[in-house]
Structure formats: structure tokens, C-alpha cells
NUDORO-209841 format. One record per atom (N, C-alpha, C): residue number from 1; atom name; x, y, z. Coordinates in pm, 1 decimal. Last residue first. Layout:
! residues N
+------+------+----------+----------+----------+
! resi ! name !     east !    north !       up !
+------+------+----------+----------+----------+
!  NUM !   CA !        X !        Y !        Z !
...
+------+------+----------+----------+----------+
! end
This chain:
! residues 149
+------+------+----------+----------+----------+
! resi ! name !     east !    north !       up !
+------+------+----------+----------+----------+
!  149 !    N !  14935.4 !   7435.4 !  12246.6 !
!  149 !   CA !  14994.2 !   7370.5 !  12103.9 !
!  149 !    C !  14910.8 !   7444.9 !  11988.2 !
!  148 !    N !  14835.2 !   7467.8 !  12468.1 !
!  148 !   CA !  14917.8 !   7583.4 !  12411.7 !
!  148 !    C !  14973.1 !   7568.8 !  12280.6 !
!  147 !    N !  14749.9 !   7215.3 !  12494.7 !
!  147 !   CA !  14637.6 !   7355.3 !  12521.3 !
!  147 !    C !  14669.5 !   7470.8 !  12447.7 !
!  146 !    N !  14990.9 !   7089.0 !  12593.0 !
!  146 !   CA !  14887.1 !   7060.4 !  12449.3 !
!  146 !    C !  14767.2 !   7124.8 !  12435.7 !
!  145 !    N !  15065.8 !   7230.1 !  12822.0 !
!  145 !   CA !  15156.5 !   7219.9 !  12668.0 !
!  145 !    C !  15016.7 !   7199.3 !  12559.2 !
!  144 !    N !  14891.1 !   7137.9 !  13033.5 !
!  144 !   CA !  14858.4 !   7281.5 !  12974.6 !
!  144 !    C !  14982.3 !   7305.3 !  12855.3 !
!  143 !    N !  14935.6 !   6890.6 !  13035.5 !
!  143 !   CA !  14782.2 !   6882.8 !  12975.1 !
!  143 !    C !  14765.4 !   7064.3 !  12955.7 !
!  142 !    N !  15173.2 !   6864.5 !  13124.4 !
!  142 !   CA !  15187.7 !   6801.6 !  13006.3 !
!  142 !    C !  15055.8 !   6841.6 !  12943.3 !
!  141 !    N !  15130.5 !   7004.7 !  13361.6 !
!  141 !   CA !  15209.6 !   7008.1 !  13272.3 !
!  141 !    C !  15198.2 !   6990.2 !  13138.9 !
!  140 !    N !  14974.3 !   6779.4 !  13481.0 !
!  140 !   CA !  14952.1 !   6930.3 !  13476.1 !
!  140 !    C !  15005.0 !   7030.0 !  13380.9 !
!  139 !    N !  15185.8 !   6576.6 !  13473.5 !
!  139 !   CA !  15065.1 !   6540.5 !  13426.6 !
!  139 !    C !  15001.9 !   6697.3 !  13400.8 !
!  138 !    N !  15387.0 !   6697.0 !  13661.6 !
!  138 !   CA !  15396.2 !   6662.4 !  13507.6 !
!  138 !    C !  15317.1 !   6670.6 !  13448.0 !
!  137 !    N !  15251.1 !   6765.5 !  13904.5 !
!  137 !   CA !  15292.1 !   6886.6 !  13851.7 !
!  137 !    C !  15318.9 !   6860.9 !  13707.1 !
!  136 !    N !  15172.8 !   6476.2 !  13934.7 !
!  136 !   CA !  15066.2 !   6546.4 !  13953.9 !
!  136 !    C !  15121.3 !   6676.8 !  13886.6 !
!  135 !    N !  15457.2 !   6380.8 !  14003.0 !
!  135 !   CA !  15342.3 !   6346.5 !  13897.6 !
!  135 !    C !  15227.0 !   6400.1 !  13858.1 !
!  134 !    N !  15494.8 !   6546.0 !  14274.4 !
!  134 !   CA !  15609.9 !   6560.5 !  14141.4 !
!  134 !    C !  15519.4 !   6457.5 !  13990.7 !
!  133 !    N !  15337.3 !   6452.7 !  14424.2 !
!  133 !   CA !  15301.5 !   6557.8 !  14376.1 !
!  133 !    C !  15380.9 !   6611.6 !  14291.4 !
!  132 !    N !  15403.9 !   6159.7 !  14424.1 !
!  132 !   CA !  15268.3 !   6209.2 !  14432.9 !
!  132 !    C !  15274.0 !   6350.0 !  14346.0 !
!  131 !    N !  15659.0 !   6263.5 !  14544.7 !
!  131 !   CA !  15704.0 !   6201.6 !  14476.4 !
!  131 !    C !  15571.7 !   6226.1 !  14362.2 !
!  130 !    N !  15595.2 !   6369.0 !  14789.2 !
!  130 !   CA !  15704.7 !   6474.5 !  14758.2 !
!  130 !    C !  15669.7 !   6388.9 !  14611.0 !
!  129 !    N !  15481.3 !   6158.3 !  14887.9 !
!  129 !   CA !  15394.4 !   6286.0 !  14898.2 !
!  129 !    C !  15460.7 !   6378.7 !  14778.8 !
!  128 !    N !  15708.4 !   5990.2 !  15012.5 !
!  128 !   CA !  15595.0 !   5923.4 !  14927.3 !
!  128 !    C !  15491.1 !   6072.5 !  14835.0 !
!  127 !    N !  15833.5 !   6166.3 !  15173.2 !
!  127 !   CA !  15890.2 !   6143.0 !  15032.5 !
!  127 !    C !  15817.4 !   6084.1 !  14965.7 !
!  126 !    N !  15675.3 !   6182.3 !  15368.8 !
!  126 !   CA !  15667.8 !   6313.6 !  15312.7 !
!  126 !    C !  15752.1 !   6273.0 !  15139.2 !
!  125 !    N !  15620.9 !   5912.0 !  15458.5 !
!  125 !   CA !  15513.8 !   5991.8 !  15420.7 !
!  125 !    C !  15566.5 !   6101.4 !  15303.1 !
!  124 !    N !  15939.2 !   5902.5 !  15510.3 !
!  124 !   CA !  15847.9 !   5787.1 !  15428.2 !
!  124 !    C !  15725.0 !   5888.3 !  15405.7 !
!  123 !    N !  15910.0 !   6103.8 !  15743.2 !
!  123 !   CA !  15994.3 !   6146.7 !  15611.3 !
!  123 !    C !  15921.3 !   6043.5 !  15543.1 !
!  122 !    N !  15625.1 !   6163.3 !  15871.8 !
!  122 !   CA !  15724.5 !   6103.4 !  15852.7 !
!  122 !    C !  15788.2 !   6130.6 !  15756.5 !
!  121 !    N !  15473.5 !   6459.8 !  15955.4 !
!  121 !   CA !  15466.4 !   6406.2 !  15820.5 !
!  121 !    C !  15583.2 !   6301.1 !  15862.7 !
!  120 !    N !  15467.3 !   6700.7 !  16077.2 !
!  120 !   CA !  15422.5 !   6591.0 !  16165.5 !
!  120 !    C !  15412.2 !   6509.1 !  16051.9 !
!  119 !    N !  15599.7 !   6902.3 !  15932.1 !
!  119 !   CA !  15667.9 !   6836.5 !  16079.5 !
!  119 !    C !  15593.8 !   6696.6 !  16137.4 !
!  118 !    N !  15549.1 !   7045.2 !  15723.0 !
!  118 !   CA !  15586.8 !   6911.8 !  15713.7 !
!  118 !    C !  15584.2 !   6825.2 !  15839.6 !
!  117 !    N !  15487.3 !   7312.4 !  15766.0 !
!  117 !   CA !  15413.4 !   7216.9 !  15782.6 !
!  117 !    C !  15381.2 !   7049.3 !  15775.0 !
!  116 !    N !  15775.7 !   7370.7 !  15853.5 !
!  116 !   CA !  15699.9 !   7377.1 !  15982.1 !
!  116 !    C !  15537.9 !   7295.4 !  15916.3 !
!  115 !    N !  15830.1 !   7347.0 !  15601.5 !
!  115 !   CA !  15917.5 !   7265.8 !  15756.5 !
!  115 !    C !  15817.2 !   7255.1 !  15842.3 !
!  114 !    N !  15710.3 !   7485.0 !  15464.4 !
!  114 !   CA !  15688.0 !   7393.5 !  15439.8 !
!  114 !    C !  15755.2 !   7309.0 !  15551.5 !
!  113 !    N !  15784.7 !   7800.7 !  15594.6 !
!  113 !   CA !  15660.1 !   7696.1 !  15592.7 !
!  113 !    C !  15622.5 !   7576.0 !  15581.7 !
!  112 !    N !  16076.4 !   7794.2 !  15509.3 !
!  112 !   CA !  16035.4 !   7776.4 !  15664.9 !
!  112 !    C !  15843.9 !   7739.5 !  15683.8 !
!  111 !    N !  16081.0 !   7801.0 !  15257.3 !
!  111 !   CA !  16049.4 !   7705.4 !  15331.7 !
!  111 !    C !  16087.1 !   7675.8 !  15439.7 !
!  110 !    N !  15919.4 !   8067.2 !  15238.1 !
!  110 !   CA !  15858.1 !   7919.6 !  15189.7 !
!  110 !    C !  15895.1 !   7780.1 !  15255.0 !
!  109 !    N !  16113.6 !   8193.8 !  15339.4 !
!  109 !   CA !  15953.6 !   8217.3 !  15448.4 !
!  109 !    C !  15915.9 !   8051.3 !  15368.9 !
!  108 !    N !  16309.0 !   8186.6 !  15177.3 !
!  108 !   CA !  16314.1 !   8134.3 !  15333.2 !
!  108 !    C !  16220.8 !   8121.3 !  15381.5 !
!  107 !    N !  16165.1 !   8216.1 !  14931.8 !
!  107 !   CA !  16233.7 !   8183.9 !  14948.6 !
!  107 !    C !  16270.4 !   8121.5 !  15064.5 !
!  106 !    N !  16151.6 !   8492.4 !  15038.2 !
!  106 !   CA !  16063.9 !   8479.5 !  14966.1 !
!  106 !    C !  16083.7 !   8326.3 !  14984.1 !
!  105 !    N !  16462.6 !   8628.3 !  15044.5 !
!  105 !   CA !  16376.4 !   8624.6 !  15171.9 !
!  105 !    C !  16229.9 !   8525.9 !  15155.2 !
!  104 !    N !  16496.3 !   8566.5 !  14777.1 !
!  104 !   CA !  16608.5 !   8489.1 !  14905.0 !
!  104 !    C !  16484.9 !   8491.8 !  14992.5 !
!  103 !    N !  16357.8 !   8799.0 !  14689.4 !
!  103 !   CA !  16335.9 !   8640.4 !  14617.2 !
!  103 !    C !  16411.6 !   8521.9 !  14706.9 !
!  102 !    N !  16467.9 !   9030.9 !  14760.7 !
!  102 !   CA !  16340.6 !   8986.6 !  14803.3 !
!  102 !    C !  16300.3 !   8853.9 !  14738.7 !
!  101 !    N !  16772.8 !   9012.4 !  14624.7 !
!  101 !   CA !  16734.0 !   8961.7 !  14776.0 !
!  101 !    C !  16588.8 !   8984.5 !  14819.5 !
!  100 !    N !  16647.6 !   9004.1 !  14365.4 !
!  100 !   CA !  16729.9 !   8897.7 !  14410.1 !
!  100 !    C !  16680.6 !   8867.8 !  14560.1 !
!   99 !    N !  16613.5 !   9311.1 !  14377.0 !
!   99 !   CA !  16461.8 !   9194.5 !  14365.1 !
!   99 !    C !  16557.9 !   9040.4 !  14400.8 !
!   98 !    N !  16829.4 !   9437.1 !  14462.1 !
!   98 !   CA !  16718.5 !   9412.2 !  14545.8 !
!   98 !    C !  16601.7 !   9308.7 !  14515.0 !
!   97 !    N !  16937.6 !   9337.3 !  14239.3 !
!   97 !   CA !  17015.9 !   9306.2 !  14384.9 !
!   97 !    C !  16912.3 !   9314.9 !  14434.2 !
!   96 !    N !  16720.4 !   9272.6 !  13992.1 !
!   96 !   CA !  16838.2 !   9332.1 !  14012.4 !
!   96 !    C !  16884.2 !   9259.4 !  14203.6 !
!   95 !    N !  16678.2 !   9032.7 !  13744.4 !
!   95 !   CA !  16647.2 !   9018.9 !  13858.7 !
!   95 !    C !  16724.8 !   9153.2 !  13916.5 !
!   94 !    N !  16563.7 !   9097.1 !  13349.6 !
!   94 !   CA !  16685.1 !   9027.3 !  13514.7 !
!   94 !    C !  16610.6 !   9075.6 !  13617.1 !
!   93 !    N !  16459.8 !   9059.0 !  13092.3 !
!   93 !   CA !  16461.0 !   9140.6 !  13214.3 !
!   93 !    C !  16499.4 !   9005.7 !  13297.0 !
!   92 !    N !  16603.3 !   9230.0 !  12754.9 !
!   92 !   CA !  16603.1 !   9082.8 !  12829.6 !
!   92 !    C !  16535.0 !   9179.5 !  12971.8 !
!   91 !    N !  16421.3 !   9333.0 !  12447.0 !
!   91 !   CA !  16438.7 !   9403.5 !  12609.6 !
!   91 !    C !  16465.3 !   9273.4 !  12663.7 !
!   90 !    N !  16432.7 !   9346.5 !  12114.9 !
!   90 !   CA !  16438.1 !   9234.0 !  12212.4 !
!   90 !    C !  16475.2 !   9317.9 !  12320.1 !
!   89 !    N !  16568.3 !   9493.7 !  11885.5 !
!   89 !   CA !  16428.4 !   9529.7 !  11929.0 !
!   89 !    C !  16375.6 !   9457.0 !  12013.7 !
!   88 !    N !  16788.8 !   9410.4 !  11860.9 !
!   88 !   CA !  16777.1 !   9516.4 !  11907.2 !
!   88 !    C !  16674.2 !   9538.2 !  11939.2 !
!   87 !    N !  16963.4 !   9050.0 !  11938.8 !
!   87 !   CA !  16816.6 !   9158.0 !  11874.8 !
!   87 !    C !  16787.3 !   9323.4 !  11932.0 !
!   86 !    N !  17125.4 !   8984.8 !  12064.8 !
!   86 !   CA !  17168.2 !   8930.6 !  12009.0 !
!   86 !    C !  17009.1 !   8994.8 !  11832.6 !
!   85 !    N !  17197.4 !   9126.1 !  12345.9 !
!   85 !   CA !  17281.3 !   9152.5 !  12230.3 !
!   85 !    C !  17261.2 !   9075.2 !  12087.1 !
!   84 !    N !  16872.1 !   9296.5 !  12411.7 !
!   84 !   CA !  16934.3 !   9157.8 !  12386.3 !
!   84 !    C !  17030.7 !   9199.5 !  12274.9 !
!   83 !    N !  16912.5 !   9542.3 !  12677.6 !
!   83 !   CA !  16893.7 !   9547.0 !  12532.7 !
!   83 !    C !  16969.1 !   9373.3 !  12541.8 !
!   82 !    N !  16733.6 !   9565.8 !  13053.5 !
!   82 !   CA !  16863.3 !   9531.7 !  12894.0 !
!   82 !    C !  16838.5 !   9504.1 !  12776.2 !
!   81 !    N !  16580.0 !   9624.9 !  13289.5 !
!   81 !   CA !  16594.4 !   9573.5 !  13136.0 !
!   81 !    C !  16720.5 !   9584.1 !  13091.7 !
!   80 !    N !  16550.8 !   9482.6 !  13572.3 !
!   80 !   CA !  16653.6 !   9561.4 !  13544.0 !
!   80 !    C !  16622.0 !   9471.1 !  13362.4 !
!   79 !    N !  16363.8 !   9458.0 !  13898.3 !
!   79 !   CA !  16423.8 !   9392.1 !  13824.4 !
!   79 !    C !  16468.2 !   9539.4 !  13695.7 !
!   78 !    N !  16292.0 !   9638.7 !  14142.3 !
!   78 !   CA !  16301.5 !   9475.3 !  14167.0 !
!   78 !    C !  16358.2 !   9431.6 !  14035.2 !
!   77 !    N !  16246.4 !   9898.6 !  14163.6 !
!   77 !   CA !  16391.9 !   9889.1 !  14127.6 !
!   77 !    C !  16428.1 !   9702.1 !  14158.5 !
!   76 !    N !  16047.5 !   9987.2 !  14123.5 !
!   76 !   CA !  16034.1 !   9908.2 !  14241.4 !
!   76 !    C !  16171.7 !   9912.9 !  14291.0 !
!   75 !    N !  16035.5 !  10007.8 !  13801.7 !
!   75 !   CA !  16017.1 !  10133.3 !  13932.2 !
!   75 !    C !  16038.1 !  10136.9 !  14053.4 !
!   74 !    N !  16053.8 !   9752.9 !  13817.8 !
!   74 !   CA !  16128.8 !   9871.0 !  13693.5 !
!   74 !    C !  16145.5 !   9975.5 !  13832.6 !
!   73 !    N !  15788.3 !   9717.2 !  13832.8 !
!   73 !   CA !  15892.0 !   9640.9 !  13907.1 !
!   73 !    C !  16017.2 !   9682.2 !  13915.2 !
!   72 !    N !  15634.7 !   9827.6 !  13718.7 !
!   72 !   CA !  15649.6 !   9862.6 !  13754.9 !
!   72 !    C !  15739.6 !   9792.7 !  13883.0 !
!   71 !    N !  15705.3 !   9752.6 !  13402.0 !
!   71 !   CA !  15764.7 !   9860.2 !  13464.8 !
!   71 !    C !  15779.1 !   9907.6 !  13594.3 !
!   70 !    N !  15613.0 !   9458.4 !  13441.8 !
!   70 !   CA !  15767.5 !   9526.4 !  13452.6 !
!   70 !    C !  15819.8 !   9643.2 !  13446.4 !
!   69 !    N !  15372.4 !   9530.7 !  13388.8 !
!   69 !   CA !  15445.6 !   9475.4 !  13490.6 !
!   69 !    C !  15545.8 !   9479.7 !  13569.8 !
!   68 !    N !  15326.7 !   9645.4 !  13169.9 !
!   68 !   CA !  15252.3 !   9699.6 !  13294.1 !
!   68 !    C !  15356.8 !   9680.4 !  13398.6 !
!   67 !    N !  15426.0 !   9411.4 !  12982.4 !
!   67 !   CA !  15535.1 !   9575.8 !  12957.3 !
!   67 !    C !  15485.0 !   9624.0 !  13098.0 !
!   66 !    N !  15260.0 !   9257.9 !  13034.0 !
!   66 !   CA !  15372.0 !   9170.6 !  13107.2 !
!   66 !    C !  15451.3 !   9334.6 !  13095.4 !
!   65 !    N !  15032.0 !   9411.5 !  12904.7 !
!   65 !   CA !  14983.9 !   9377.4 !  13034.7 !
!   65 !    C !  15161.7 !   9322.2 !  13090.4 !
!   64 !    N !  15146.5 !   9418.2 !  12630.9 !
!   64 !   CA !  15121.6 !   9519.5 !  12710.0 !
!   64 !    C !  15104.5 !   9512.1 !  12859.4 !
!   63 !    N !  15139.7 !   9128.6 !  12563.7 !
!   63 !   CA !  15283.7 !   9192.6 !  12623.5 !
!   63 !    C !  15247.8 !   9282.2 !  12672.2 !
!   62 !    N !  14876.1 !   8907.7 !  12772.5 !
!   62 !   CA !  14873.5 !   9024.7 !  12682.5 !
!   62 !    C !  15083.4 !   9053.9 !  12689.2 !
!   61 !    N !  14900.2 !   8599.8 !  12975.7 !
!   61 !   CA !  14900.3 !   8770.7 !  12948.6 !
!   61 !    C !  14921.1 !   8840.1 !  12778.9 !
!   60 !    N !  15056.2 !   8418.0 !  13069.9 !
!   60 !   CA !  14952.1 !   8411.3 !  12983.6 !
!   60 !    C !  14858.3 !   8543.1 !  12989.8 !
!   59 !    N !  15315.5 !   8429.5 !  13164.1 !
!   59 !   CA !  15204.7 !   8473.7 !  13232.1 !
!   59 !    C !  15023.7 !   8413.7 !  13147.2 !
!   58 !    N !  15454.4 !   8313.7 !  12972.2 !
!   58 !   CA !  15461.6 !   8240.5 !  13113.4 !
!   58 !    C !  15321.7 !   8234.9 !  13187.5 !
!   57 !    N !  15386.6 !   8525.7 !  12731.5 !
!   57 !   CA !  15355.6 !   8346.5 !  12773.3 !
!   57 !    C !  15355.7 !   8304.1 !  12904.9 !
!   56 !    N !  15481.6 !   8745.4 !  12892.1 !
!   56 !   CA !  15384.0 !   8733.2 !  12839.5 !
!   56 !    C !  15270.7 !   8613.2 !  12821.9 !
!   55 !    N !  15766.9 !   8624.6 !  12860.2 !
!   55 !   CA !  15714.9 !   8648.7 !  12989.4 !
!   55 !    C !  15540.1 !   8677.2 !  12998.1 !
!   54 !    N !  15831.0 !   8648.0 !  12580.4 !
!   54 !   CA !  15814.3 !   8527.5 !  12699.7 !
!   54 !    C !  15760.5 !   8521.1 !  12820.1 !
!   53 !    N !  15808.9 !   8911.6 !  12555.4 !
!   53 !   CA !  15756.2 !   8831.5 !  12496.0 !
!   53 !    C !  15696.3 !   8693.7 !  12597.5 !
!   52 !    N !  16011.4 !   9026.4 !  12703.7 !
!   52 !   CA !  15877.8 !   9050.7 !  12751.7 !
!   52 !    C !  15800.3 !   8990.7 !  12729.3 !
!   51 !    N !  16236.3 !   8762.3 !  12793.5 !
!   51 !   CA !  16172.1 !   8869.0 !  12724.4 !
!   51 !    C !  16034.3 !   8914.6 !  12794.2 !
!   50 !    N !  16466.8 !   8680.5 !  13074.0 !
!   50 !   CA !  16333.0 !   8655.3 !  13000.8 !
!   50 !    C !  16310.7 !   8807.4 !  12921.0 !
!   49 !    N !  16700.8 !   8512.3 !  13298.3 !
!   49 !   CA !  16690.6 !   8643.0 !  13211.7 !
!   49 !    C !  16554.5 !   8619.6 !  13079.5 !
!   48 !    N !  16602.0 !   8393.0 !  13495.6 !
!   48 !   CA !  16745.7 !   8442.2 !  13489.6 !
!   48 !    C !  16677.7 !   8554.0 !  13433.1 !
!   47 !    N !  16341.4 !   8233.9 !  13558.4 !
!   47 !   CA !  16386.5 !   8225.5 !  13405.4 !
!   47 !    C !  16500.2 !   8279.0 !  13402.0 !
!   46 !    N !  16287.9 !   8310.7 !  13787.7 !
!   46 !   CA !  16281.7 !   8157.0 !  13718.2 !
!   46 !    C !  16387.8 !   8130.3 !  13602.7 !
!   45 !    N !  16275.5 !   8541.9 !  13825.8 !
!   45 !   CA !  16341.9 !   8484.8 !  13921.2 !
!   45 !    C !  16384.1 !   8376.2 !  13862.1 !
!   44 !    N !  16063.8 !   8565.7 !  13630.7 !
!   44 !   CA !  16182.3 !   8629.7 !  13610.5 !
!   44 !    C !  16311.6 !   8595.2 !  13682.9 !
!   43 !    N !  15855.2 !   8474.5 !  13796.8 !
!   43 !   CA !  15886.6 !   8415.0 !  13680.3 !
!   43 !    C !  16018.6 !   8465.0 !  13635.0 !
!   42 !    N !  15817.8 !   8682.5 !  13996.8 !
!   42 !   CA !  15879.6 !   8492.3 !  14043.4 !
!   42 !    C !  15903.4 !   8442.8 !  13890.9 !
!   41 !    N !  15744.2 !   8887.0 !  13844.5 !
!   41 !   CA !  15900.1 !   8865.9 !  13949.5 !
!   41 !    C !  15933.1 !   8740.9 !  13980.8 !
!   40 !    N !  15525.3 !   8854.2 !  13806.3 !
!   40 !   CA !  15627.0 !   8845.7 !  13713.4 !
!   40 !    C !  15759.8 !   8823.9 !  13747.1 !
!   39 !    N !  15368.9 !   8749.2 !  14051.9 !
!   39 !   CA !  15385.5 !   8641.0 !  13923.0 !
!   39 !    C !  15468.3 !   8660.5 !  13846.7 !
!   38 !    N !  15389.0 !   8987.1 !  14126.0 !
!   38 !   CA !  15419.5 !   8927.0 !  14166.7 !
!   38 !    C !  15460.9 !   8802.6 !  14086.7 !
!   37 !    N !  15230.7 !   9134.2 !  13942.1 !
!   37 !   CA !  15393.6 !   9220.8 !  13972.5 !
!   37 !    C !  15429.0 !   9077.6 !  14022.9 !
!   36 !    N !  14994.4 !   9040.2 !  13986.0 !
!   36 !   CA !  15044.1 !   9033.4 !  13811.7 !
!   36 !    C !  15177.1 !   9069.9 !  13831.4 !
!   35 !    N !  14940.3 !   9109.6 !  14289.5 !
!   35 !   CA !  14943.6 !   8975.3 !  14198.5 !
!   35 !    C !  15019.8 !   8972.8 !  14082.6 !
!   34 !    N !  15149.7 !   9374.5 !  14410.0 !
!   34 !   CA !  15017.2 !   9329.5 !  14377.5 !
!   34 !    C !  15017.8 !   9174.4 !  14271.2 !
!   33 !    N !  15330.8 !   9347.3 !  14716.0 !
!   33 !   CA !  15342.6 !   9363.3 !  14589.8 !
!   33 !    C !  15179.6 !   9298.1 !  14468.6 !
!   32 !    N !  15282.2 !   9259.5 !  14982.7 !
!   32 !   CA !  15286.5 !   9423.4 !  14886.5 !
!   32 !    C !  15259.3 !   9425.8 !  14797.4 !
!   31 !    N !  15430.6 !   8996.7 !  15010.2 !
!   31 !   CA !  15255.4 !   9007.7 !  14999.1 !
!   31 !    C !  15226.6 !   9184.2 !  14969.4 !
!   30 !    N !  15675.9 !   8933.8 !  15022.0 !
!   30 !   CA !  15651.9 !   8964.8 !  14880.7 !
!   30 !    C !  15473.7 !   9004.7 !  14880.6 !
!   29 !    N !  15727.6 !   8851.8 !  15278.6 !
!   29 !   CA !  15804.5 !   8947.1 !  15180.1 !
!   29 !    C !  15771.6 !   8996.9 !  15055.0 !
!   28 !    N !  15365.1 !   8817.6 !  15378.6 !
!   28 !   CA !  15536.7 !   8785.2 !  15337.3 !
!   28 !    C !  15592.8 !   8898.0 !  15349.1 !
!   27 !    N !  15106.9 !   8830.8 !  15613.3 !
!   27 !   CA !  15230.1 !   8880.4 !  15503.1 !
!   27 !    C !  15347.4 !   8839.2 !  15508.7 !
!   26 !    N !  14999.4 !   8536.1 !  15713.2 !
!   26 !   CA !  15004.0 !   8637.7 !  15772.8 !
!   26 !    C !  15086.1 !   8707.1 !  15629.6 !
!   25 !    N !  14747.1 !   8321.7 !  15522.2 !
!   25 !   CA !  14845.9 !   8306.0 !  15575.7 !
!   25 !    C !  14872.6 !   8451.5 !  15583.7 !
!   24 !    N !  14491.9 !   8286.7 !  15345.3 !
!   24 !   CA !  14494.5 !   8357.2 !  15451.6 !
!   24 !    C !  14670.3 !   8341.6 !  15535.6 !
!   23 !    N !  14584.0 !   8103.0 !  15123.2 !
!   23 !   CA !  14515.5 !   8295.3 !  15090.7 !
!   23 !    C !  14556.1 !   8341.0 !  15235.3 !
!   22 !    N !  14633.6 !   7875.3 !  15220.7 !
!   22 !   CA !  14774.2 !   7964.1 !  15168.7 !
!   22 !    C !  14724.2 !   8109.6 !  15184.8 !
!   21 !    N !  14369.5 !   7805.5 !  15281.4 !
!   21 !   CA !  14491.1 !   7870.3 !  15417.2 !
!   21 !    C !  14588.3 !   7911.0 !  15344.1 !
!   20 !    N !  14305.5 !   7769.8 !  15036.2 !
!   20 !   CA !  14203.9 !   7887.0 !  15104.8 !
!   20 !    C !  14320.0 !   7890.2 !  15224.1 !
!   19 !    N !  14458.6 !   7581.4 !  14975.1 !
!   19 !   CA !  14483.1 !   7704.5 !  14874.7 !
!   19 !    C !  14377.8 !   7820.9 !  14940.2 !
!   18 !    N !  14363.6 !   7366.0 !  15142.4 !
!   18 !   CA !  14540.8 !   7442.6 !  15123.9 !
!   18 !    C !  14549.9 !   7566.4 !  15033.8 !
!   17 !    N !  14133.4 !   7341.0 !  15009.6 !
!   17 !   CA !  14124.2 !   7334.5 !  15156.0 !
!   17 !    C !  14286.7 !   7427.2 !  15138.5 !
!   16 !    N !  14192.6 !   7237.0 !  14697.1 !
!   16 !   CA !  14099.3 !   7340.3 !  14769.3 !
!   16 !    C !  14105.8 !   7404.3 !  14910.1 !
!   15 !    N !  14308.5 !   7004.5 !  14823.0 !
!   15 !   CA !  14389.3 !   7168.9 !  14707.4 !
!   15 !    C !  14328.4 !   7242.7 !  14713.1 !
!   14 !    N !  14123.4 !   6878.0 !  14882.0 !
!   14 !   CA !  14264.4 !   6873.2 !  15008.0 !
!   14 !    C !  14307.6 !   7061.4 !  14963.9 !
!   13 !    N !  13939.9 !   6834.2 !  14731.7 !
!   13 !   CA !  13938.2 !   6907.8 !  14804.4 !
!   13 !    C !  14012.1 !   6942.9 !  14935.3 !
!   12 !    N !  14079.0 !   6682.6 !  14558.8 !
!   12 !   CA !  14043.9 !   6795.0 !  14548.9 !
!   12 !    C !  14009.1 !   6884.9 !  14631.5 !
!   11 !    N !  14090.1 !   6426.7 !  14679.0 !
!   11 !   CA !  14233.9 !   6541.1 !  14630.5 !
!   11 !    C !  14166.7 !   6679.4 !  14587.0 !
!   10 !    N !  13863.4 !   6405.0 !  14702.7 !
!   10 !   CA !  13908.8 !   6398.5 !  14844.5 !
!   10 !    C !  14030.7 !   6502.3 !  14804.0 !
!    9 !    N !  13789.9 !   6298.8 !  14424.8 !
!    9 !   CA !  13694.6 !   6438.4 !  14478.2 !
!    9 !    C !  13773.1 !   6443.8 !  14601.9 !
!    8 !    N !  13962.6 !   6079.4 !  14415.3 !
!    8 !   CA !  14009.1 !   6181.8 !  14308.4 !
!    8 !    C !  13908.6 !   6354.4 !  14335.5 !
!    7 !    N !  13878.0 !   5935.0 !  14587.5 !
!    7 !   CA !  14018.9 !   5951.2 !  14543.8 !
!    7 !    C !  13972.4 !   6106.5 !  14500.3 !
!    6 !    N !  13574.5 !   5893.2 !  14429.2 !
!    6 !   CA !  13591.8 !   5923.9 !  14557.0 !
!    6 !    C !  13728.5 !   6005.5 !  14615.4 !
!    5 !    N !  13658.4 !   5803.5 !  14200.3 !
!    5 !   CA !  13598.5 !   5911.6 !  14156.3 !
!    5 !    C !  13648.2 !   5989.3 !  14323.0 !
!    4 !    N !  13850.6 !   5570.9 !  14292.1 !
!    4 !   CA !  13883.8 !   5643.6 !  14278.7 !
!    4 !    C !  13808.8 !   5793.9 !  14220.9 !
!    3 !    N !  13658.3 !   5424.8 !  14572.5 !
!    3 !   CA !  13682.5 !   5435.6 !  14455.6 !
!    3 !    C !  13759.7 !   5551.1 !  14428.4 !
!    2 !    N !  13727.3 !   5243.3 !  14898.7 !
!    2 !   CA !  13692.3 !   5380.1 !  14833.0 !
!    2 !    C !  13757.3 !   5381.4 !  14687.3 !
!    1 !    N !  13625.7 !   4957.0 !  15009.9 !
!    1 !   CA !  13737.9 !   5024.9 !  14948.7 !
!    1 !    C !  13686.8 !   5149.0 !  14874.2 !
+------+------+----------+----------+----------+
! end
């Protein structure tokens, strides 16, 4: 019976193994766009409507470095500041129409990937898997909160 140190070096290097074919997979919709733009836009996607502040956190970034960001996403015309009605010195940032619909397309490619790499997965497998890795994202979770505490 294989131990779990064993377990636990095999998962690793499954995430290892999937995260060197995610790198190489052909261009998206969104593979243009440079990393730190990218991360902000999916977070912004996330969040509706986010500060710079916050977004800063998400990123774990500098604000100057998340202000970089968004301008030039700004510029991209992918997302859209606003004054917070509720602080003047607060910028909210949204998603505009076009960054929306590059987040749809973004979005479809994902999971038209995950279909296509699911396919030889029984559903029992894939919901056992689906379930696995919904504990694994908590636990991950829960150990980068008390980092940030």
C-alpha cells in the first residue's frame, strides 16, 4: 500500500505536470495580454466592482503596481473607473463591454478545455475529483488567510 508521503509527492507532481501543459497550451483570448493585466482583469471579472486598494490585495501587489494595471486595461478599454459614491478618494473598477465579452470568450475556451479534458474521466471519477479538488482549494485557502492575518 503506498503511503501517503508517497500520495502526497504523486499530487504533486500531477500539478506540476498540468501546470507545464497549461504553460504550453496554443493562445487564448486572453494570451496578449501580459500576466499582471491579466490577473487583474480576471480579478475584476471576480469581484464586479473592486478598488485599487483591493485589488492590490487580491493581487498581492504594491497599489502602484495594481494603478500600472489598470491603466493599462484603462487603455485596452477592458475595464472602466468610477468615482465610489460612497468615498471620493475611492476609484471602483468594472468590467466594460469589451472586457466583459473577452471574459465570455475566456470563459468558453476554459471550458471547452476542461470537456475536452474531462472526456475520458467517468462522471463518478470526475465528481469524486471535482469534490478532491474543492478541499484542496479550501485547505489552500484557509493556509493563505492566516499568512495574511
Amino acid at each position: 500500500m503506498t503511503n501517503r508521503k508517497d500520495l502526497s509527492r504523486k499530487l504533486l507532481e500531477s500539478f506540476q505536470g498540468i501546470y507545464k501543459v497549461m504553460l504550453q497550451r496554443p493562445p487564448s483570448a486572453i494570451s496578449t495580454i501580459p500576466f499582471g493585466q491579466k490577473a487583474a482583469l480576471i480579478s475584476v471579472a471576480i469581484h464586479k466592482t473592486i478598488s485599487v486598494k483591493q485589488l492590490a490585495a487580491a493581487l498581492h501587489v504594491t497599489s502602484g503596481a495594481a494603478t500600472q494595471h489598470i491603466e493599462a486595461l484603462v487603455q485596452a478599454g477592458l475595464v472602466i473607473r468610477n468615482p465610489d459614491p460612497n468615498d471620493r478618494r475611492t476609484v471602483r473598477i468594472k468590467l466594460s463591454g469589451k472586457g466583459m465579452e473577452l471574459i465570455k470568450k475566456l470563459e468558453r475556451e476554459r471550458l471547452t478545455l476542461m470537456e475536452t479534458i474531462s472526456s475520458d474521466i467517468s462522471d463518478e471519477e470526475l465528481e469524486i475529483f471535482v469534490r478532491t479538488a474543492g478541499k484542496i482549494n479550501d485547505k489552500l485557502t484557509k493556509i493563505g488567510e492566516k499568512k495574511h492575518v
